[in-house]
Backbone bond lengths (Angstrom), bond angles and torsions (degrees), N, CA, C in turn:
res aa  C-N    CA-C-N  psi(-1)  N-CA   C-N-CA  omega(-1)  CA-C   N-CA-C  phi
1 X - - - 1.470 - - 1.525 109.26 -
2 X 1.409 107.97 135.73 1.664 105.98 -156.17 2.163 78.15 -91.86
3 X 1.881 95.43 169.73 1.799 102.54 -172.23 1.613 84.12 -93.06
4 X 2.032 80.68 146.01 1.518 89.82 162.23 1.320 119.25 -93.55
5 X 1.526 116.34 147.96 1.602 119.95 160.85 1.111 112.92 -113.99
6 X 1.470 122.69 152.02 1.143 133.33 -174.00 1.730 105.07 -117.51
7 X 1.152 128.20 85.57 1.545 132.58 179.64 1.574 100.48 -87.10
8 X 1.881 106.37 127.22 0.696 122.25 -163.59 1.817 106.04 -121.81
9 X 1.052 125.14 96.35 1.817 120.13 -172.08 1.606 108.07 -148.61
10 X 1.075 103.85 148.59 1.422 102.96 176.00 2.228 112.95 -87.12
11 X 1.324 105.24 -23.11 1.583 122.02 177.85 1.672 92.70 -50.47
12 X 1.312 143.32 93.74 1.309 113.48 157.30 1.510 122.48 -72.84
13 X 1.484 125.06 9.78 1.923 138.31 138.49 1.314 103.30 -22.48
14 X 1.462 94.27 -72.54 1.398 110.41 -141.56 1.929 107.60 -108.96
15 X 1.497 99.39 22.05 1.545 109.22 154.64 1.094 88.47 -115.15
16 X 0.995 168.74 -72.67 1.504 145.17 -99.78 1.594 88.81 -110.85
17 X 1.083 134.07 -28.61 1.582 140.07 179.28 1.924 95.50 -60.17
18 X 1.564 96.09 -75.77 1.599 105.93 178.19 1.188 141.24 -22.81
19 X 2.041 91.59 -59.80 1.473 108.11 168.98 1.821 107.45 -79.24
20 X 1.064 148.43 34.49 1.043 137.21 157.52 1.403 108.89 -104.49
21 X 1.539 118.15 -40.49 1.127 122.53 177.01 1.260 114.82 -42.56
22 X 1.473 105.48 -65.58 1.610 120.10 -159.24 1.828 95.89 -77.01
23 X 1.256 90.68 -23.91 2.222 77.80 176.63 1.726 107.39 -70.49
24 X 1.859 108.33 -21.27 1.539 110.72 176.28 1.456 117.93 -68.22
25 X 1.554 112.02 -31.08 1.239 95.31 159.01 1.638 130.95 -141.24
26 X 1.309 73.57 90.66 1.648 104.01 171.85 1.814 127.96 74.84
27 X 1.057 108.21 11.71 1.555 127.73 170.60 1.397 130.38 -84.75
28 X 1.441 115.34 134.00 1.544 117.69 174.39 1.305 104.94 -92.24
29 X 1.825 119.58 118.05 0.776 137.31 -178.98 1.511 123.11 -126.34
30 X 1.849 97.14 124.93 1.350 118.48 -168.70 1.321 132.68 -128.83
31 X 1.596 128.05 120.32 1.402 128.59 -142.36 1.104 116.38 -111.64
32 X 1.652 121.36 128.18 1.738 116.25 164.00 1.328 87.16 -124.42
33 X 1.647 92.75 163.39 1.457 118.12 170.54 1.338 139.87 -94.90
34 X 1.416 102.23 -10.30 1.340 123.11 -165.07 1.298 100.57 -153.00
35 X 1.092 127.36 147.43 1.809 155.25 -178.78 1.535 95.37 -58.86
36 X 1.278 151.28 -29.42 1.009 147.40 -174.07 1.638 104.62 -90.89
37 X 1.207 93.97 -63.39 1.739 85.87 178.35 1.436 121.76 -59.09
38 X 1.533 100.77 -32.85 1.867 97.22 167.56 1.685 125.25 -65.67
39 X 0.819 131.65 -17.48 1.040 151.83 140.21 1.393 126.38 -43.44
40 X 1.270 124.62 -69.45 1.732 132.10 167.50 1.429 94.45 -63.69
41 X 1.586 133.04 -29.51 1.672 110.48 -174.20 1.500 103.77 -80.81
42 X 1.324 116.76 -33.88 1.252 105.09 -179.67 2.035 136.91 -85.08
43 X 1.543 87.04 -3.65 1.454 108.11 151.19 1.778 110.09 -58.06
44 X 1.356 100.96 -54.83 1.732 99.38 -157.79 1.778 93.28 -82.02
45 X 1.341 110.65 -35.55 1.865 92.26 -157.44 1.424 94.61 -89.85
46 X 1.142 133.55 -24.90 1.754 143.66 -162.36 1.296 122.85 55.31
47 X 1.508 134.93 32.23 1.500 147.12 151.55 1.255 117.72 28.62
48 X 1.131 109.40 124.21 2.190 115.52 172.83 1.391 72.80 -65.42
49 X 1.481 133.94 -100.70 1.726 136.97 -164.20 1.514 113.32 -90.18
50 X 1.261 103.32 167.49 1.090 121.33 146.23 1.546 121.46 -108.32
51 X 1.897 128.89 157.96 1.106 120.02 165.84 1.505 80.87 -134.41
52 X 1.829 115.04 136.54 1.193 133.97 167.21 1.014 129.60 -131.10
53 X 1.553 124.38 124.06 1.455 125.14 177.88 1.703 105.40 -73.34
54 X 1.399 101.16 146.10 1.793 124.77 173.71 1.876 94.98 -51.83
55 X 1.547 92.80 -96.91 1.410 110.91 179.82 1.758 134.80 -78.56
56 X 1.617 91.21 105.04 1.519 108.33 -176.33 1.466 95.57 -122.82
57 X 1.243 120.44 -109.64 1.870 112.42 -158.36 1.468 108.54 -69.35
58 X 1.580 87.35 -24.35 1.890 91.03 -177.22 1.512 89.43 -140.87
59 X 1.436 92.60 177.22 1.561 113.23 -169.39 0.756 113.95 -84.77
60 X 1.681 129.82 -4.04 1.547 125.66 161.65 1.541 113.36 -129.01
61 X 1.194 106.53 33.17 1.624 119.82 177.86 1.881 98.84 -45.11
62 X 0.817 107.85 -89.01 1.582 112.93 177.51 1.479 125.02 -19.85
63 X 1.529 106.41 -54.77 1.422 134.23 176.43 2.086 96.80 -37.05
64 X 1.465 94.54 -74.68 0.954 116.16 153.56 2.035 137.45 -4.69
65 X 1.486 90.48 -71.70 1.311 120.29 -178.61 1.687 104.14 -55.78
66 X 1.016 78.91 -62.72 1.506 102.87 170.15 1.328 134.47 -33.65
67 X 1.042 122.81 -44.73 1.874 147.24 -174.65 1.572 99.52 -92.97
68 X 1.531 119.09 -45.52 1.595 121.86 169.71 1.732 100.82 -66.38
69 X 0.876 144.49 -42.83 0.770 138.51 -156.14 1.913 105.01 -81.29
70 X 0.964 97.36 -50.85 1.801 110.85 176.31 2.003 97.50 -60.11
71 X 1.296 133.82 -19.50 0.857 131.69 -168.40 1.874 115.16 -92.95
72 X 1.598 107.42 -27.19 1.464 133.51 175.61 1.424 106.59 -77.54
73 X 1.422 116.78 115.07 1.995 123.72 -160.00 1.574 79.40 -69.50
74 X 0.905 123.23 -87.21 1.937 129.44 -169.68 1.221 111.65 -21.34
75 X 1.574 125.65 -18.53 1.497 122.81 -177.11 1.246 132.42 -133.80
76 X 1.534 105.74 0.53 1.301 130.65 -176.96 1.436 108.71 -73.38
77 X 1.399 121.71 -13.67 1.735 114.83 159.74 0.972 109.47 -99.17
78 X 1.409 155.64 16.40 0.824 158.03 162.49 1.592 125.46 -55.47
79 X 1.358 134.57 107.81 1.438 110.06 -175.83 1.099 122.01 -79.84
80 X 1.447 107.05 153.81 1.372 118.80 -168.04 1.866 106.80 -123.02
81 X 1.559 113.42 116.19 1.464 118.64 159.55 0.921 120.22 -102.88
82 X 1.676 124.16 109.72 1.227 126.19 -169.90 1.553 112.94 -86.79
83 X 1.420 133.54 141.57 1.586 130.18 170.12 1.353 122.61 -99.61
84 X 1.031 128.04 132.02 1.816 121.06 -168.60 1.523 97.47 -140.23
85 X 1.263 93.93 134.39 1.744 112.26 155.10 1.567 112.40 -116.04
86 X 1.253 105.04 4.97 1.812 115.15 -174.66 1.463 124.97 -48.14
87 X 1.279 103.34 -32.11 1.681 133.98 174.55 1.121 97.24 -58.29
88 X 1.634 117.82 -89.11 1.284 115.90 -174.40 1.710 130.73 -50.95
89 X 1.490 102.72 -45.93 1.743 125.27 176.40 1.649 108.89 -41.96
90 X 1.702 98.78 -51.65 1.565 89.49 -168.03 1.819 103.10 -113.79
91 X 1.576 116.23 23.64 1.586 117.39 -167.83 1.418 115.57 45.10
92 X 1.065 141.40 56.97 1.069 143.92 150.97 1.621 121.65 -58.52
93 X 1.304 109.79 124.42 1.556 107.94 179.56 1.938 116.67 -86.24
94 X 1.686 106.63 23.46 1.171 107.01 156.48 1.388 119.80 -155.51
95 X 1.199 122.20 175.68 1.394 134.22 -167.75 1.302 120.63 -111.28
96 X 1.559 132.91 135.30 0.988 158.07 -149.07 1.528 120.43 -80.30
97 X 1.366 138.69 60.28 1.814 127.39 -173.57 1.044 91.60 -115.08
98 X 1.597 68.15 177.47 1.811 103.66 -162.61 1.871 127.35 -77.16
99 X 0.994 106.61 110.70 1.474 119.57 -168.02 1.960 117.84 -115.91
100 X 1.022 119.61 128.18 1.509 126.55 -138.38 1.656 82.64 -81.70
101 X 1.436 127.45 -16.10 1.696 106.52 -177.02 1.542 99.22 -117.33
102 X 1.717 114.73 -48.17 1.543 107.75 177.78 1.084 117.18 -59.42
103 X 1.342 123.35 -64.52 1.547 127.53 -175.08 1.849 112.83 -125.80
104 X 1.529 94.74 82.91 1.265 109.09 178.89 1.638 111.77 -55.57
105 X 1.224 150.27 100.68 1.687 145.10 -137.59 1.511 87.85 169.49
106 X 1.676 90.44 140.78 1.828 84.53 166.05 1.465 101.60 -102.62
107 X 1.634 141.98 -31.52 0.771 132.15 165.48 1.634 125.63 -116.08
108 X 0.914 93.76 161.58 1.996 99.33 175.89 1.519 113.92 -134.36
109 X 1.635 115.24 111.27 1.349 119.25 167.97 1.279 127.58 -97.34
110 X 1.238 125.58 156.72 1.522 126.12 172.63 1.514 105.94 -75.06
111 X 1.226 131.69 134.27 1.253 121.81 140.70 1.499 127.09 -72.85
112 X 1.205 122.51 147.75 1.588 134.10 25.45 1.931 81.62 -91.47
113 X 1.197 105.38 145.38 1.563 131.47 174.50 1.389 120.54 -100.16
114 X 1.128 102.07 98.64 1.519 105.05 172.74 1.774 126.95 -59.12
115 X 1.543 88.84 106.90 2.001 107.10 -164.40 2.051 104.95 -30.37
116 X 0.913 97.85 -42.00 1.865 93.77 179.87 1.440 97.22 -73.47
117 X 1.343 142.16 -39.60 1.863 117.58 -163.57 1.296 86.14 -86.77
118 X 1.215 152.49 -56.24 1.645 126.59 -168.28 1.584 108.33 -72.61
119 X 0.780 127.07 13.59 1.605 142.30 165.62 1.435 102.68 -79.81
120 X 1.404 99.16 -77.16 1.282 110.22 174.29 1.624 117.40 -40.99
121 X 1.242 111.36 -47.58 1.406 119.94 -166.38 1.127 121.00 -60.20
122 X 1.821 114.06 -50.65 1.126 135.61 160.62 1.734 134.90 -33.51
123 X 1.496 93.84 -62.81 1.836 120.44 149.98 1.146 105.08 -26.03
124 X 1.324 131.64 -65.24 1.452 135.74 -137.62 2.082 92.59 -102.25
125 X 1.085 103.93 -33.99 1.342 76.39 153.50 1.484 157.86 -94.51
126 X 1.641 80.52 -5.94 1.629 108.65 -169.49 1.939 91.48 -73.19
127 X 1.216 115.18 -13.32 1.475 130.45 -169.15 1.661 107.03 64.04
């Protein structure tokens, strides 16, 4: 049974790019658009990962997603790769990791993401 992901972005660009990749090699791949629906999908389907974008309705939609999500017993092991362009979008003079109460996430990438390191990234957590 191939792992499910649950990619979570509002860009449908840059899901439909993503999820082709990761369906190329060898992944079940599953889409919300919004922080709410990712959330209710990953209640019902229960995800090997998640991949989540920062900025969707708001600029910390993800941020967000994230902390609810660490808070839900059924999903709180669940890994979480978060995606950010927040750095660049709003110039921020710092960068975004992973922190067990602010930003419960095992990883944090920059966007634009090069399709092999969140490949890679993913892999390595899926073990």
């Amino acid at each position: 049974m191939s792992k499910r992901i649950l990619l979570v972005d509002d860009d449908q660009d840059f899901v439909a790019s993503v999820s082709e990749w990761l369906k190329a090699n060898g992944l079940d791949v599953t889409v919300a658009l919004d922080g709410a629906s990712g959330i209710e999908k990953a209640r019902q389907m229960k995800p090997d990962l998640m991949i989540l974008d920062v900025m969707m309705a708001t600029d910390t939609e993800g941020i967000e997603v994230s902390r609810k999500i660490a808070e839900i017993a059924e999903l709180r092991a669940m890994p979480v790769i978060l995606l950010t362009g927040i750095r660049k979008a709003k110039n921020l003079p710092f960068s975004l990791s992973p922190d067990e109460n602010w930003l419960p996430v095992k990883v944090v990438l920059e966007k634009p993401v090069p399709p092999e390191i969140l490949l890679k990234e993913v892999l390595k957590l899926l073990g």
